[in-house]
N, C-alpha and C positions, 0 to 999 in steps of 0.2 A: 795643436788646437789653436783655432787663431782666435785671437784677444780681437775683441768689439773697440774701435777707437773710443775715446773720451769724449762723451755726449757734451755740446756746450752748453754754456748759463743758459738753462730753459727757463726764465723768468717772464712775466711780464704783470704790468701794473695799469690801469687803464681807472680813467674818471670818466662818470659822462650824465652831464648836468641837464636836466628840463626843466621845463613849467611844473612838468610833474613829480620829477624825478632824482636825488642828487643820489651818485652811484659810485662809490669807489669798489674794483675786485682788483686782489692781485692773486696768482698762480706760479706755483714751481711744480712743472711735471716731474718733476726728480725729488720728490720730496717723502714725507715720511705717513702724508694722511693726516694730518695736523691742518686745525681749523678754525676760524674765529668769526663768528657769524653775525650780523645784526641786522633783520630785513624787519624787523617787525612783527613778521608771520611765523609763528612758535613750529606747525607743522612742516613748513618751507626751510626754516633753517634746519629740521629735522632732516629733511632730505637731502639739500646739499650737503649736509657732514656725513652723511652716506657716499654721496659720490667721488667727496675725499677720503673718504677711510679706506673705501674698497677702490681706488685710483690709483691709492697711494702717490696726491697730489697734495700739497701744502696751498690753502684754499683762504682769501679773506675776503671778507662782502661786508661793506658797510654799506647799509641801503636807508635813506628816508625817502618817503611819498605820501602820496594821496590818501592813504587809509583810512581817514573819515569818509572817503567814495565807498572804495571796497580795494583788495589786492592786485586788481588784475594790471595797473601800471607796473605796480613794482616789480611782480613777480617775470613779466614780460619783461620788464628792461636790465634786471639780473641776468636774466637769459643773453639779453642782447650785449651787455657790459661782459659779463662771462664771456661769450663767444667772442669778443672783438678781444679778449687777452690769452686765452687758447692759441687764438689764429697767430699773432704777433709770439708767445711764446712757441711756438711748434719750428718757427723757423724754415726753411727751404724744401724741406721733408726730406731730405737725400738721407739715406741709408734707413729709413723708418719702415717698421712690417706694414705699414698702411691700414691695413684690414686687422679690428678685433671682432670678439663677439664673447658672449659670454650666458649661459643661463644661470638663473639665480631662485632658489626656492626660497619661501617664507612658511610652513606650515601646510597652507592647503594651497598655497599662490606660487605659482610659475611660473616666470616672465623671461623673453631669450632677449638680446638686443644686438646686434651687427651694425658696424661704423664703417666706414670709409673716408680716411681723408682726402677725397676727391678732388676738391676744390671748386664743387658745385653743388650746392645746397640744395638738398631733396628729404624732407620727411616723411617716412609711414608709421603713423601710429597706430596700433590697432591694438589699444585698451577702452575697452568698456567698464567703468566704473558700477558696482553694485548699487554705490547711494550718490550720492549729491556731495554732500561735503564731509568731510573729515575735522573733527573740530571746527575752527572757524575760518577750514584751506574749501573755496569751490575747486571742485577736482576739476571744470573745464579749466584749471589756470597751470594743469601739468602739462598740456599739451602748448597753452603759451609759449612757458621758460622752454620749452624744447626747439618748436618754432624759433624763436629769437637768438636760440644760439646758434643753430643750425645755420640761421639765415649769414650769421656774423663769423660760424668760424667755419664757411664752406668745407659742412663735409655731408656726407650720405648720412642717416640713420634711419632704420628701422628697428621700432618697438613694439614687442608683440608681448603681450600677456596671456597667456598659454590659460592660464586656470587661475580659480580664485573667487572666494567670497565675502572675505572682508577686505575692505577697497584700502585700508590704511597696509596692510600686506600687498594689495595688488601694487599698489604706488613703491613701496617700499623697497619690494624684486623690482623693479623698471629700473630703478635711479640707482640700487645698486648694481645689479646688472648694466647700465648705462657708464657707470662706474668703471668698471670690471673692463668692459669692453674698449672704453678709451686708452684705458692702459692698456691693454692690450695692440692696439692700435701707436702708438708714440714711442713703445720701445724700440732699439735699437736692434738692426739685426744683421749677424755676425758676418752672417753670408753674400750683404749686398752694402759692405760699409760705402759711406761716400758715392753710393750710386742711385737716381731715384727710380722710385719703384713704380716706374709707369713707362710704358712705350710710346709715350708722347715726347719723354725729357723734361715734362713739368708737369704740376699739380698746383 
């Protein structure tokens, strides 16, 4: 059986300061799903502890902004501070499965999601939310954080939400499903150690 080499320090810690925005996340793909959250937004830190649970990514976001506006700075520049410490933790990609994907049910909600660490930023989202907001989350702002990350830690994603009619389950399957599929995507694979997984030579 051949042994997977020894995955290195997948860390990374990233600040990233606005007019609108002060952002610290830090991330270990190798972690246990362990999280510590402070955006502001009670349903948005909901979410991201979903996509470290089901990652099994060690996830922290300490986020202030604009919230007398409304959410949509912070939760976009989460996205974008997330992706720019993904990207720097993921490393060269050599030996990685590249591609996950994953579907995730909630109840009566359905959601599949397919990742590529590409190295060229491309989103399909295709969730139609039932209502407006969730609490006091406007659900145009899941598509934000996804945008922003996507854009920072170039990779492919497509989101599709199969089925579903309460929107706090549709969101719920996407992000852990999103989850699910990253990791799937950054693990190691036995078969191609040390080698990258693209017939270009880069990613």
């Amino acid at each position: 059986m051949v042994t997977p080499p020894q995955t290195a320090n997948r860390v990374a810690e990233v600040r990233r300061d606005t007019l609108e925005t002060q952002i610290r996340v830090r991330i270990d793909l190798d972690g246990t799903g362990v999280s510590s959250l402070s955006t502001g937004i009670g349903f948005f830190d909901h979410m991201l502890d979903q996509v470290a649970r089901h990652g099994l990514f060690d996830i922290e976001v300490e986020a202030r902004g604009d919230l007398h506006i409304d959410g949509h700075h912070t939760v976009e520049d989460v996205g974008i501070t997330l992706g720019q410490a993904f990207a720097k933790a993921v490393g060269d990609k050599k030996g990685l499965r590249r591609y996950g994907h994953a579907y995730v049910p909630l109840d009566e909600a359905l959601s599949r999601v397919v990742v590529d660490l590409s190295g060229r930023p491309g989103l399909e989202f295709g969730v139609e939310f039932t209502r407006a907001m969730i609490g006091g989350f406007d659900v145009d702002l899941a598509y934000e954080f996804f945008q922003g990350f996507v854009n920072h830690a170039g990779i492919t994603l497509h989101i599709d939400n199969l089925k579903g009619r309460n929107a706090h389950h549709q969101a719920e399957t996407a992000f852990k499903a999103f989850g699910r599929a990253l990791r799937m995507a950054v693990e190691q694979d036995p078969r191609s150690a040390g080698t990258m997984p693209s017939t270009k030579g880069v990613l």
